[in-house]
C-alpha positions as CSV (number, residue, x, y, z in Angstrom):
1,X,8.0,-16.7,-16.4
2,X,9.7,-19.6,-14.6
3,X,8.3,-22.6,-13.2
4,X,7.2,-21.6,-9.9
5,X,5.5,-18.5,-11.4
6,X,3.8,-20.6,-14.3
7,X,2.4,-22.4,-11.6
8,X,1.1,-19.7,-9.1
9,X,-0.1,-17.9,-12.5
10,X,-2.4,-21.0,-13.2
11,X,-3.5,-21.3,-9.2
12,X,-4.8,-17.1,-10.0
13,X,-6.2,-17.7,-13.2
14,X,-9.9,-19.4,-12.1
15,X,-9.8,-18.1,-8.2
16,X,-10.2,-14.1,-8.7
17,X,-13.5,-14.7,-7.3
18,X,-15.2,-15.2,-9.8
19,X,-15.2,-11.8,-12.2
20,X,-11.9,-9.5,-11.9
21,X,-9.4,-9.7,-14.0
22,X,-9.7,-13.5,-15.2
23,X,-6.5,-13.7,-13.2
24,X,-8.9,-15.3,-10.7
25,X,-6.6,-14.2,-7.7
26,X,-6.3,-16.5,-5.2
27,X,-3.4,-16.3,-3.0
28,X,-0.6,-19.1,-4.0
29,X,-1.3,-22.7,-2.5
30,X,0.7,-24.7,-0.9
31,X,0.4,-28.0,-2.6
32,X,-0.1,-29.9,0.9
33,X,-2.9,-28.3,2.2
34,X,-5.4,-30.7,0.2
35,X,-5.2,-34.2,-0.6
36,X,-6.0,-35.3,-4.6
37,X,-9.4,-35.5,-4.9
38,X,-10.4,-34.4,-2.5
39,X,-13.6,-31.7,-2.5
40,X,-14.4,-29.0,-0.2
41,X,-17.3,-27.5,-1.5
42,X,-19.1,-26.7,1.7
43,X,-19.3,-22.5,2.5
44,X,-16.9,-21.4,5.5
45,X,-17.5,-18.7,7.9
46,X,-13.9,-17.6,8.1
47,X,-11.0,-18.6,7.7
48,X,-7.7,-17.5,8.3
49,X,-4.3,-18.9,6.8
50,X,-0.9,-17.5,6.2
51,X,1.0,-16.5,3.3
52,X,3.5,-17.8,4.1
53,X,3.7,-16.0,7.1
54,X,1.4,-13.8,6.7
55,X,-2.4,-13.2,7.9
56,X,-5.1,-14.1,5.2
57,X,-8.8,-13.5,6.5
58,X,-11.4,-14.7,3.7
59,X,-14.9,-14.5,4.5
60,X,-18.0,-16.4,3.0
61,X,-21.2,-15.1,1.0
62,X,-23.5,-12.1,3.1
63,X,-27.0,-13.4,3.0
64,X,-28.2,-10.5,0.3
65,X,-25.0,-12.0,-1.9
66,X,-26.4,-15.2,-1.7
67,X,-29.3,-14.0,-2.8
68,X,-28.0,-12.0,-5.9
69,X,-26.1,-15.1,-6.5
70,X,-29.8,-17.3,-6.8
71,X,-31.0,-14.2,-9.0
72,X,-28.0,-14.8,-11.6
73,X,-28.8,-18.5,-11.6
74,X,-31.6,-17.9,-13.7
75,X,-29.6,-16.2,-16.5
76,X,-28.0,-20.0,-16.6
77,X,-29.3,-22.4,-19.6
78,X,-31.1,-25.1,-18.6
79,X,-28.2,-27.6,-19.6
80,X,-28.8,-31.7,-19.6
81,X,-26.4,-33.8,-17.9
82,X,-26.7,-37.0,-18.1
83,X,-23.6,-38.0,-15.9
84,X,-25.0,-35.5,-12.9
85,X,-22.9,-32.7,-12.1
86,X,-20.1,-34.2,-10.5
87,X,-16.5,-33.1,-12.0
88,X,-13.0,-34.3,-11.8
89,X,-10.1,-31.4,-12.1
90,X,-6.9,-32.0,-12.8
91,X,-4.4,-29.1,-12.0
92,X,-2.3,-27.7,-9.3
93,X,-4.9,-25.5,-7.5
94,X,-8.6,-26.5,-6.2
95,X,-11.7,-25.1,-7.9
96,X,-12.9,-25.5,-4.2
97,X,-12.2,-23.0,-1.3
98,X,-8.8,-24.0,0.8
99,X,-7.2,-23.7,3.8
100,X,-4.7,-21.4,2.6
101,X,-6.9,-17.9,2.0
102,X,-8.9,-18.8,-0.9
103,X,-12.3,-18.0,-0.8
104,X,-15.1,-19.8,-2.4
105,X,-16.1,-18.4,-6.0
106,X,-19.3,-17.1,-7.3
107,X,-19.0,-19.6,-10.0
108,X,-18.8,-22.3,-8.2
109,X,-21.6,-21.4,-5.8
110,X,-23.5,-20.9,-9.3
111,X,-22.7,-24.5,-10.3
112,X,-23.9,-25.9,-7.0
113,X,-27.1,-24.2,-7.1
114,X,-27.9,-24.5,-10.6
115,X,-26.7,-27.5,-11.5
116,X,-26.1,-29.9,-8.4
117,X,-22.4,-29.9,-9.2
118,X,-19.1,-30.4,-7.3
119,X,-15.2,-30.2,-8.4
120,X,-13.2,-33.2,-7.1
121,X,-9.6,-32.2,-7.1
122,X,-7.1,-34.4,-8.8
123,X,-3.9,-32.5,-7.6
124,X,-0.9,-32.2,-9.7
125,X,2.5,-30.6,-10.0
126,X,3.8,-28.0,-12.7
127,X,6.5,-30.5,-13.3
128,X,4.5,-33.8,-13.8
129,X,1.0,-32.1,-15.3
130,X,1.3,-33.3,-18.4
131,X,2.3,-37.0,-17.2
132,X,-0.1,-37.2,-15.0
133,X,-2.6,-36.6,-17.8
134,X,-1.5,-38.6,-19.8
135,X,-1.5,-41.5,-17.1
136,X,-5.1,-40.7,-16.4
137,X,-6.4,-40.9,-19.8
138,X,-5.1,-43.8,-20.5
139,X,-6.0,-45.6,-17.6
140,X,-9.5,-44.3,-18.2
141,X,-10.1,-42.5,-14.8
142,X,-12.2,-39.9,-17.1
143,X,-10.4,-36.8,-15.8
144,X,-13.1,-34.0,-17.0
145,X,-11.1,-30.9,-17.5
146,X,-7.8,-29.0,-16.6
147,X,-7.0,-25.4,-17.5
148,X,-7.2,-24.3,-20.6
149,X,-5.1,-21.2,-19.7
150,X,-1.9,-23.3,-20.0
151,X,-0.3,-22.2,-22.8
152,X,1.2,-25.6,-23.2
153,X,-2.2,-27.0,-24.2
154,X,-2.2,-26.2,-27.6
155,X,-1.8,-27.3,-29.8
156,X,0.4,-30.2,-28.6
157,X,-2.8,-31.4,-26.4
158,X,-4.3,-31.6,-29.4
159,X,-1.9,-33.5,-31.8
160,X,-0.8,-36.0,-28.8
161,X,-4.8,-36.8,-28.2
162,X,-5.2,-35.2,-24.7
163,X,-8.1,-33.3,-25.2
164,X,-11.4,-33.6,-27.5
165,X,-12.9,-30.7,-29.1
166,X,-15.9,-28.7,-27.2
167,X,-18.3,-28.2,-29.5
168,X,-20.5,-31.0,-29.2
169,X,-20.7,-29.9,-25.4
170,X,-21.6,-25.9,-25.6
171,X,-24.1,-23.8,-27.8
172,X,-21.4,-20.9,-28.9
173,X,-24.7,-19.1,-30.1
174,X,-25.9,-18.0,-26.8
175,X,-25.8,-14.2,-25.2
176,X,-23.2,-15.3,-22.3
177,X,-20.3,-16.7,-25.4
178,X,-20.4,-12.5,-26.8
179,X,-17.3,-11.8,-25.0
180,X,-15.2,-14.3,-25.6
181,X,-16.8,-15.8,-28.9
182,X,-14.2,-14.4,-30.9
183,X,-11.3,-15.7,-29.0
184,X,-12.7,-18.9,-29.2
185,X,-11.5,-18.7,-33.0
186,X,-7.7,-18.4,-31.8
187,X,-7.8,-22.0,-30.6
188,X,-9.6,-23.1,-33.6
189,X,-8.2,-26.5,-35.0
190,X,-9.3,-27.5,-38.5
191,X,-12.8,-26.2,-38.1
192,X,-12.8,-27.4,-34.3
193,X,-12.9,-26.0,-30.9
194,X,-10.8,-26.9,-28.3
195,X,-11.3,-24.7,-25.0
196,X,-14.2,-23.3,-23.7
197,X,-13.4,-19.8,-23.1
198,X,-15.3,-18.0,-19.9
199,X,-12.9,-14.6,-20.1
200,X,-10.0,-12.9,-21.1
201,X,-7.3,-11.3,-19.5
202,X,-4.3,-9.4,-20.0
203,X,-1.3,-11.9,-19.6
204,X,1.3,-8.8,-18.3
205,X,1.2,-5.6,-17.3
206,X,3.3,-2.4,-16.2
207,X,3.7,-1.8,-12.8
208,X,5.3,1.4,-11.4
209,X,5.5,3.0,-7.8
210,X,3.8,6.0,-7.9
211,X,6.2,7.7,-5.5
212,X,8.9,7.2,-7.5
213,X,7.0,9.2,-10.6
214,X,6.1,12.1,-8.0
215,X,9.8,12.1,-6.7
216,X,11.4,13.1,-10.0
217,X,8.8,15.1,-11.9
218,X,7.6,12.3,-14.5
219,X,4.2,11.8,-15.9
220,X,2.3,9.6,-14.5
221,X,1.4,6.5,-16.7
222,X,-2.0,6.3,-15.6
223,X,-2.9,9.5,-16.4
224,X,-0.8,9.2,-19.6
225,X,-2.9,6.4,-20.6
226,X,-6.6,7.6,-19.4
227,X,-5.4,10.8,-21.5
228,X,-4.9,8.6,-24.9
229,X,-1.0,9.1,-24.7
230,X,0.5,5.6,-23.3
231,X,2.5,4.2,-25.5
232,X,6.2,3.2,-26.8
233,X,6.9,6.7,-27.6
234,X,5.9,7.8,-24.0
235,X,7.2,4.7,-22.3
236,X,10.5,5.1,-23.5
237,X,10.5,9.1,-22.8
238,X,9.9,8.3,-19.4
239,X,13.0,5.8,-19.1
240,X,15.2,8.1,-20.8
241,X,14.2,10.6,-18.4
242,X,14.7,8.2,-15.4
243,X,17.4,6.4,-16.1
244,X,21.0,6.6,-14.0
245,X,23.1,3.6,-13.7
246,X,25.8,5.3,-12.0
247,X,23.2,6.5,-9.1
248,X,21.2,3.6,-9.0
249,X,18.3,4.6,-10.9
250,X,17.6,1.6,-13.6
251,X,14.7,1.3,-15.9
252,X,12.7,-1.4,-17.3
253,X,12.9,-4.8,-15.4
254,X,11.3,-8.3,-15.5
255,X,11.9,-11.7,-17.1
256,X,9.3,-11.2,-20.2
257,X,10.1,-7.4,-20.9
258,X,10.9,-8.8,-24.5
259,X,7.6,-11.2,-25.0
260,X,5.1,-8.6,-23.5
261,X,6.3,-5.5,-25.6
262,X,6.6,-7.4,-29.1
263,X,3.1,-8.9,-29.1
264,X,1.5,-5.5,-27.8
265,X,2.3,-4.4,-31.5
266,X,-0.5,-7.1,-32.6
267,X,1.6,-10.3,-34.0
268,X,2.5,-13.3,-32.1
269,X,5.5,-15.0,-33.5
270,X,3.5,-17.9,-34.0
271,X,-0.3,-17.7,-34.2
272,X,-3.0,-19.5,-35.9
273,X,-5.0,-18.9,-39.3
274,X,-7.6,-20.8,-41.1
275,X,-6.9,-23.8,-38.0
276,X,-3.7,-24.0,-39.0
277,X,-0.3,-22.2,-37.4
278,X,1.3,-19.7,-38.8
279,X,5.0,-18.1,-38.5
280,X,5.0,-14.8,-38.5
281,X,8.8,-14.4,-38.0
282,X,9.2,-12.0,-41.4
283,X,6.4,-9.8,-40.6
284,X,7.2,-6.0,-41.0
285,X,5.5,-6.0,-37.3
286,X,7.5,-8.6,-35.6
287,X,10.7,-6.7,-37.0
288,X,8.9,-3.0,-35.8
289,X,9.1,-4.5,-32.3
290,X,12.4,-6.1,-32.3
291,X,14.0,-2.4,-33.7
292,X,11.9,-1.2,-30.4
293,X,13.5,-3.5,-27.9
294,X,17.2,-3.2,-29.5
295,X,16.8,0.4,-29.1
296,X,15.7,0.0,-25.7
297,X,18.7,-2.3,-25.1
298,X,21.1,0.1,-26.9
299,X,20.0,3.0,-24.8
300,X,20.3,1.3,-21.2
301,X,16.9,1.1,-20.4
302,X,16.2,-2.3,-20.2
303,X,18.0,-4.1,-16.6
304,X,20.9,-5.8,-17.2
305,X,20.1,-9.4,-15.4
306,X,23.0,-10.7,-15.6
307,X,24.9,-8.1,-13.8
308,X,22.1,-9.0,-10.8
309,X,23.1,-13.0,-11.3
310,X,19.9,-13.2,-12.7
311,X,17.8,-12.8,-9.7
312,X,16.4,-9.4,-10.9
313,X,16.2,-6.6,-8.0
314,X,12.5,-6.4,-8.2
315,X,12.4,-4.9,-4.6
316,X,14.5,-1.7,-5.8
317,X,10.6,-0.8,-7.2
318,X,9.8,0.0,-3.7
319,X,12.9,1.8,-2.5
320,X,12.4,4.2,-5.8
321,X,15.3,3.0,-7.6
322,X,13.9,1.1,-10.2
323,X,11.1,2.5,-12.6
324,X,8.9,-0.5,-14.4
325,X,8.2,-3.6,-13.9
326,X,6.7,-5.8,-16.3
327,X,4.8,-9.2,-15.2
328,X,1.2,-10.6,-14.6
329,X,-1.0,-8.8,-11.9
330,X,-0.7,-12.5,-10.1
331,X,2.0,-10.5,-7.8
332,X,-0.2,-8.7,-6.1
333,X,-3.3,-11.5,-6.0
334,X,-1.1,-11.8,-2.4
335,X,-0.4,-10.0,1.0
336,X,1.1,-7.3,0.1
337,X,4.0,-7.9,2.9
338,X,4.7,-10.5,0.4
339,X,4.9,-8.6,-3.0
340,X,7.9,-9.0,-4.7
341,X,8.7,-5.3,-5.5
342,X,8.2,-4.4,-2.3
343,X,6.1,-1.5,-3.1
344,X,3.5,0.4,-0.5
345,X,-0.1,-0.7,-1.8
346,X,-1.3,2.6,-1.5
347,X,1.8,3.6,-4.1
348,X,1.1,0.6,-6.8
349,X,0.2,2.2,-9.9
350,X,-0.4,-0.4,-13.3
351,X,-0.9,0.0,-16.7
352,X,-1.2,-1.7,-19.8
353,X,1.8,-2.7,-21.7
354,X,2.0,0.3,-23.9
355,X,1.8,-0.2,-28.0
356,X,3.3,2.0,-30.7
357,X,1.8,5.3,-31.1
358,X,0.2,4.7,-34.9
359,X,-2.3,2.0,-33.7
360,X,-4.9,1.2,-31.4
361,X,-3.9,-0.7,-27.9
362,X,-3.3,-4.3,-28.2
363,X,-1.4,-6.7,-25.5
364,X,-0.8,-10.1,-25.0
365,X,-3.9,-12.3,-23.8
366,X,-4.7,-14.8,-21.5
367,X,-7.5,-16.9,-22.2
368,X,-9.0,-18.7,-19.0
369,X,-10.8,-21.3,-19.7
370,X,-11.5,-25.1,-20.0
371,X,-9.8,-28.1,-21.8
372,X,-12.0,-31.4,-22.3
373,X,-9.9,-34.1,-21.8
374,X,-10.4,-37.0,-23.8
375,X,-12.4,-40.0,-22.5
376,X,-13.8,-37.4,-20.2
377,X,-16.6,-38.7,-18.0
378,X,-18.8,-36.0,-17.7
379,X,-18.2,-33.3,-20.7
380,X,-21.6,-31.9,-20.8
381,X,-21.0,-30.6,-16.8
382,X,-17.6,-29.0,-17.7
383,X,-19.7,-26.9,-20.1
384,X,-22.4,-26.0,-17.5
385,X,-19.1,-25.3,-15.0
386,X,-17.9,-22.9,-17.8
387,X,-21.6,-21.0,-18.4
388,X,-21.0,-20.1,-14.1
389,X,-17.8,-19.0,-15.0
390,X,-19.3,-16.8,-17.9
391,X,-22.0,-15.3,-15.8
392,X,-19.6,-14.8,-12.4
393,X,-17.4,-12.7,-14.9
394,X,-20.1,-10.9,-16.7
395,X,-23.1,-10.0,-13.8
396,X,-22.7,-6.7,-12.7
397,X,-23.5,-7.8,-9.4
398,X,-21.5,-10.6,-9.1
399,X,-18.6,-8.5,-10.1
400,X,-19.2,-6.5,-7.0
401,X,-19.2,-9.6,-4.6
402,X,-15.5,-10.6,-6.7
403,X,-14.1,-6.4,-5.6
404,X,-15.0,-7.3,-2.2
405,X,-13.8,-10.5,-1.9
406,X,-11.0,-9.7,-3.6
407,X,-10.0,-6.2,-1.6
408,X,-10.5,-7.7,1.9
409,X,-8.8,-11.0,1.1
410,X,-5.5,-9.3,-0.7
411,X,-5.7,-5.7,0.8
412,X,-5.8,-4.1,-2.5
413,X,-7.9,-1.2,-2.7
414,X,-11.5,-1.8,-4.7
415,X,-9.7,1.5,-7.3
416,X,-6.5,-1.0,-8.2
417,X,-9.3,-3.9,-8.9
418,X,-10.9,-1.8,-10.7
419,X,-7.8,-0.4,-13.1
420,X,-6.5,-3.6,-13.4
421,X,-10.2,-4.5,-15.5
422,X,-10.0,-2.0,-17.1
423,X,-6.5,-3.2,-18.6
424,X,-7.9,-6.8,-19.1
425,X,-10.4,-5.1,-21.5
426,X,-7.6,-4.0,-23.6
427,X,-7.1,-7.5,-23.9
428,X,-11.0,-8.4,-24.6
429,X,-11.0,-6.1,-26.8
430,X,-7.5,-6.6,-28.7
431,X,-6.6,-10.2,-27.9
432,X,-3.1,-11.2,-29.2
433,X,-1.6,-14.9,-28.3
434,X,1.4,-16.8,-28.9
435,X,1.3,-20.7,-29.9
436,X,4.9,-21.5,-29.7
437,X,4.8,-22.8,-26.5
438,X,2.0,-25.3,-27.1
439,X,3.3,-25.9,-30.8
440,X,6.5,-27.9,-30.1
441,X,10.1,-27.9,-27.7
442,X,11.5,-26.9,-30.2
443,X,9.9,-24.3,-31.6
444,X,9.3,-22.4,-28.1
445,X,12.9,-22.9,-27.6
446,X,13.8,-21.2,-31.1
447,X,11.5,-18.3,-30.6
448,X,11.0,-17.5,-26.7
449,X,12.4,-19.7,-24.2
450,X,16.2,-20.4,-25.4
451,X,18.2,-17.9,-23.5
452,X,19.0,-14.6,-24.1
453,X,21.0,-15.0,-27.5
454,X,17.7,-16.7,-29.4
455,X,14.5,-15.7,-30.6
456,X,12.8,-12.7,-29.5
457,X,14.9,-11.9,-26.5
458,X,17.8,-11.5,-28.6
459,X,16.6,-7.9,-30.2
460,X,16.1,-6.9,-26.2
461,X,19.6,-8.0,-25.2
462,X,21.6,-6.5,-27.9
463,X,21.3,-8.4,-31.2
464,X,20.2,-7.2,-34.2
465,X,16.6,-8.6,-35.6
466,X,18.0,-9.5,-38.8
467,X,20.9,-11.6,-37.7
468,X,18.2,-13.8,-35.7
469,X,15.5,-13.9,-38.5
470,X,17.8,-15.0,-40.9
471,X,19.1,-17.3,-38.6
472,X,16.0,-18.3,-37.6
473,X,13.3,-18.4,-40.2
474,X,14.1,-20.9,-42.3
475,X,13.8,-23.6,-39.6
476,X,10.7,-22.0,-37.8
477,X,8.7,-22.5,-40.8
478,X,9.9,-26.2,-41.2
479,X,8.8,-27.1,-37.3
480,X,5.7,-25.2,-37.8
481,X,4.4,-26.9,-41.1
482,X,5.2,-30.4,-39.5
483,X,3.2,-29.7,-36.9
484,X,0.4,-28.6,-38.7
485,X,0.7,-31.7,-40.4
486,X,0.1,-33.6,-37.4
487,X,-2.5,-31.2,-36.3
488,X,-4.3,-32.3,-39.3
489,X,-4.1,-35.6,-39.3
490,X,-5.4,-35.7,-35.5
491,X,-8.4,-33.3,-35.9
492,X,-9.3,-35.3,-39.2
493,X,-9.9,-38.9,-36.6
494,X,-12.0,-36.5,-33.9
């Protein structure tokens, strides 16, 4: 994922309204729309933006939603906070409802009504997050929270002091933590905590144009899948089926292809055991994958970027020449005049990313949630903010207010919303996440983000597994037990 998409991927992950895929999905923002800090809590009527040129129409609460909203309230703790409910949020999109389509969240109506609360904005850029942090902790402005979805955060937030532990601040016993209690363990540091988790969500998934599968005779995937027969096996059937350079028909496409199929076989590269991290780069798994995505490679299927100076022809999906597409479901949290593979709404089929045929469905995870940042000036109300969250995303009713919010903001129909939950539970179920990008530079460079000729892209772009691993695994292991010694040494002066 580039810049530009980490960014609008952060902007989706709190704003889908509150319960829907954890992908929040709020339509991008355009950074000047709001000044930093500032708060815009109050409920509009309606308001219509553009995107960017497009009509956005969001709407706020019905009366009887307002009143399921009070009635969810009560499932809320009772919660002391000593420093009121006021919050300061440092990120690149508002918690609040903006001027540019996105509509104000359950959650946050739960926090107001519960709690008293408010989310003042602190805006940022993708570029200068992390300085920007790091400028506000130490001048002690007592920024409260940013994203805990960043999958920079940890553990680098961690070892460079950025973020305190949450434990002292939530009660991980109660009813609402079920869900994501488990997941919770994946950013365990030496026995600590260090996001509070609200949901999880699939980080990518497959999208097809359903037209497309009709047009030449294919299975569909969705039906594959409902049927208990999505998975590599299948996948690559259907490309080997589809495929046709020569008349324009190319297979699997998208800048993660490589990153999303490896960790639906259940190991991340680098993950985290015992609060420590761990490279998994000899695993029999890890090297099970790589085969997959050389043989992939080897047999055409995967799009050749560079022959499409590496601007990949995302919009052949909706002119039928093209067959998958992998990336987040944030593409579509838009207009659909906007969407990027151009294809019809009422054509948009998605699935999971599939995982081999001998074991149960796993995929890459996002984890939205909440880091407390250190010297933070009101911890105990980013916890409250995070039980809303929890509630917003587990209320049965609530979830209905997210569908139609959701389907008459982005124009997706309420059975899309509904498939693409389903997929997320894959992920609840089966969550699988990689630390290298939070570990170090230069481990994410060594393992996922240094071109096409390192790491794990290399099996997917025509090198063999075992030239990388031995090239490879020696020095991985090195960068990963320094920074576990610094890991410990940081969580032992919390």
């Amino acid at each position: 994922m580039n810049k530009i998409n980490k960014a609008v991927a952060g902007l989706l992950s709190v704003s889908l309204i509150a319960a829907l895929s954890a992908c929040g999905g709020t339509a991008p923002t355009d950074a000047t729309t709001a000044s930093a800090g500032e708060t815009t809590t109050t409920a509009a009527t309606t308001v219509t933006t553009t995107i960017p040129t497009v009509e956005i129409v969001t709407t706020s609460f019905a009366d009887e939603e307002m009143t399921l909203i009070d009635q969810a309230a009560e499932k809320l703790p009772d919660v002391d906070l000593p420093n009121g409910g006021a919050l300061k949020w440092l990120a690149t999109y508002d918690q609040n409802p903006t001027t540019s389509g996105q509509p104000k969240t359950s959650a946050l109506e739960l926090f107001e009504v519960k709690y008293g609360g408010s989310v003042k904005w602190y805006q940022t850029t993708w570029e200068t997050r992390f300085d920007d942090l790091s400028r506000y902790v130490l001048g002690g402005e007592g920024i409260d929270f940013v994203p805990g979805d960043d999958e920079e955060n940890f553990p680098k937030g961690v070892v460079n002091g950025m973020f305190e532990p949450v434990d002292d601040y939530i009660d991980l016993s109660l009813e609402i933590f079920d869900p994501t209690r488990d997941a919770m363990e994946l950013l365990n540091f030496g026995g600590k905590h260090y996001e509070v988790i609200y949901n999880v969500a699939a980080l990518y998934l497959v999208s097809y144009n359903k037209q497309t599968i009709e047009d030449n005779g294919l299975d569909d995937p969705y039906e594959l899948w409902q049927a208990g027969n999505w998975n590599w096996d299948t996948f690559e059937e259907l490309l080997l089926d589809y495929v046709d350079p020569e008349n324009e028909m190319l297979g699997l496409d998208g800048w993660y292809n490589d990153r999303a199929i490896y960790m639906s076989a259940g190991v991340p590269i680098v993950g985290s055991e015992n609060g420590n991290l761990v490279s998994n780069i000899n695993s029999p798994t890890i090297e099970k994958a790589m085969n997959y995505g050389y043989e992939l490679w080897q047999n055409g299927l995967i799009v050749d970027q560079a022959l499409y100076a590496w601007n990949p022809p995302l919009y052949y999906m909706g002119e039928g020449k093209e067959l998958f597409y992998i990336g987040g479901w944030w593409h579509y949290t838009q207009h659909p005049d906007t969407w990027v593979t151009k294809i019809p709404p009422e054509n948009l089929g998605i699935v999971p990313v599939p995982s081999p045929a001998d074991q149960d469905p796993v995929t890459a995870a996002r984890l939205d949630g909440f880091a407390i940042c250190k010297g933070a000036s009101n911890p105990e109300a980013v916890a409250a903010f995070a039980y809303c969250w929890m509630v917003a995303n587990q209320d049965p009713e609530l979830q209905k207010i997210s569908v139609r919010q959701f389907a008459d903001t982005y124009m997706i129909s309420e059975d899309l919303i509904r498939i693409n939950q389903q997929i997320d539970q894959v992920a609840k179920d089966n969550p699988v996440i990689d630390l290298a990008a939070g570990a170090s530079e230069d481990i994410f460079n060594i393992t996922t983000n240094g071109g096409d000729s390192a790491g794990t892209r290399a099996a997917f772009k025509g090198v063999e597994w075992s030239q990388t691993r031995e090239a490879t695994a020696d020095t991985l292991e090195m960068l990963v037990e320094e920074v576990n010694v610094a890991l410990q040494n940081a969580v032992a002066t919390e």
